[in-house]
Legacy VTK file of the C-alpha trace (Angstrom):
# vtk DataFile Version 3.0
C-alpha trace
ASCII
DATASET POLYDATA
POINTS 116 float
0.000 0.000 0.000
3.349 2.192 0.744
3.873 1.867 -3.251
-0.056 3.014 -3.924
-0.050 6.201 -1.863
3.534 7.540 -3.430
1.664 6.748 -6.656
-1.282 9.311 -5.601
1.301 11.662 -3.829
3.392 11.827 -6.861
0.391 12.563 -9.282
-1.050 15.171 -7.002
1.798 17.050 -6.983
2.365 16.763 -10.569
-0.905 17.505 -11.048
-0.056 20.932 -8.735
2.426 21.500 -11.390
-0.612 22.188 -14.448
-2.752 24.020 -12.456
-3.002 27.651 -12.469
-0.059 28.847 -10.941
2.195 25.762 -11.345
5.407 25.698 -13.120
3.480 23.806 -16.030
0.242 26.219 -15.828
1.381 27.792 -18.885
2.031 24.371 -21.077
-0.809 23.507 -23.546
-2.099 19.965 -22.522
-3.507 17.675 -25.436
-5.891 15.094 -24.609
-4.075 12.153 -24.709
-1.171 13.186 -22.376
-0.644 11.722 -18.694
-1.371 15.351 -17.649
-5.153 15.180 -18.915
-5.819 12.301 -17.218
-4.413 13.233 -13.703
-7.654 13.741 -11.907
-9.127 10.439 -13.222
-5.825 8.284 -12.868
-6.073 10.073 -9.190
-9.126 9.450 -7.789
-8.886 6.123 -9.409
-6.034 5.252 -7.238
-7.699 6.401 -4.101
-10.673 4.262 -4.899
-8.022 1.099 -5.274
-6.201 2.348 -2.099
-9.732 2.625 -0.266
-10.551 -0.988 -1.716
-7.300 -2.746 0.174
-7.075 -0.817 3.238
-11.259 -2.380 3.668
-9.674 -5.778 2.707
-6.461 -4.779 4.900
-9.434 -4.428 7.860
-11.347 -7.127 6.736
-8.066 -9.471 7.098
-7.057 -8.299 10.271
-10.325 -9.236 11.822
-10.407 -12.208 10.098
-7.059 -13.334 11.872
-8.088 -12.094 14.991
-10.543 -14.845 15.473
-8.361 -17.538 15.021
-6.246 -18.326 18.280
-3.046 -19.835 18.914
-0.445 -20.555 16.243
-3.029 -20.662 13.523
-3.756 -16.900 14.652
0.345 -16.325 14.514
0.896 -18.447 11.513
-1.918 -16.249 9.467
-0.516 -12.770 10.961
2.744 -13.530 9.567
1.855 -14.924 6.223
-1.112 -12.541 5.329
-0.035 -9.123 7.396
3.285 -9.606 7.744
4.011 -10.924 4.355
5.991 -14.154 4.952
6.344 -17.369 3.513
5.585 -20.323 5.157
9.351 -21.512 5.504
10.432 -18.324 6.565
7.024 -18.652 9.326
8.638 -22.326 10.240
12.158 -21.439 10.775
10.828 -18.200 13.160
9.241 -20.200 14.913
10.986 -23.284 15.436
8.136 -26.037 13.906
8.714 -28.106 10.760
7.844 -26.560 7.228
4.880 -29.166 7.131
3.847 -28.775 10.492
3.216 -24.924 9.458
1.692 -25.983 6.006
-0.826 -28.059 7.704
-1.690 -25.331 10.480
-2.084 -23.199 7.604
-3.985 -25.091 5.495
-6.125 -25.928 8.281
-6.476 -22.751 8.916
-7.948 -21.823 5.319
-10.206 -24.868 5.209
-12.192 -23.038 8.077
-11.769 -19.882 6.229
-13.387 -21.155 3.535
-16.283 -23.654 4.903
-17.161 -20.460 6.875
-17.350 -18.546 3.362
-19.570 -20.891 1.813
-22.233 -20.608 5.071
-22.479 -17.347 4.261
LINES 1 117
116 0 1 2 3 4 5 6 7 8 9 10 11 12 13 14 15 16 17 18 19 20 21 22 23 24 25 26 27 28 29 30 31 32 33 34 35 36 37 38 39 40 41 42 43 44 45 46 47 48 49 50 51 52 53 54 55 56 57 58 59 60 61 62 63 64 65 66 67 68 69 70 71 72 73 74 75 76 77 78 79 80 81 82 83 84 85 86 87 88 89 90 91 92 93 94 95 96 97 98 99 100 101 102 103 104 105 106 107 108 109 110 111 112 113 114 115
């Protein structure tokens, strides 16, 4: 998500740059350069960044109702970005003893998706 908002930062400051009063202001846009799309390619990437950080929230509640090393195992692989070795050598268990915690794991993940 760091990468997303630079990408909005970045634009709205460019974007600064062809309004009136920018060093671009004075620059005649055509209407298939990057400038006259700014606005759109903006609040396009603020819907996308909106979008994860409500799947970022979804996930993090999600975890939280899992206990135990199936709550740690999920933290680090889905929040914390890790793979499943690098979750096994952390924390001392066998690479399959952490792939069957996690798949575990997403079995009740997923019978709970199809009740609802």
């Amino acid at each position: 998500m760091y990468t997303l908002k630079w990408k909005i930062e970045k634009s709205e400051t460019e974007l600064d740059r062809w309004l009136i009063g920018g060093d671009l202001s004075n620059v005649r846009i055509t209407k298939d350069s990057r400038a006259a799309h700014l606005e759109s390619e903006i609040e396009r990437l603020k819907c996308f960044l909106g979008e994860k950080e409500l799947a970022e929230e979804a996930l993090i509640i999600m975890v939280g109702h899992f206990r135990g090393l199936e709550n740690i195992i999920l933290k680090m692989k889905y929040i914390d970005g890790k793979t499943l070795r690098e979750i096994a050598n952390e924390l001392g268990y066998s690479y399959q003893h952490i792939v069957n915690k996690h798949a575990s794991a997403v079995n009740t993940i997923k019978l709970i998706e199809s009740i609802n």
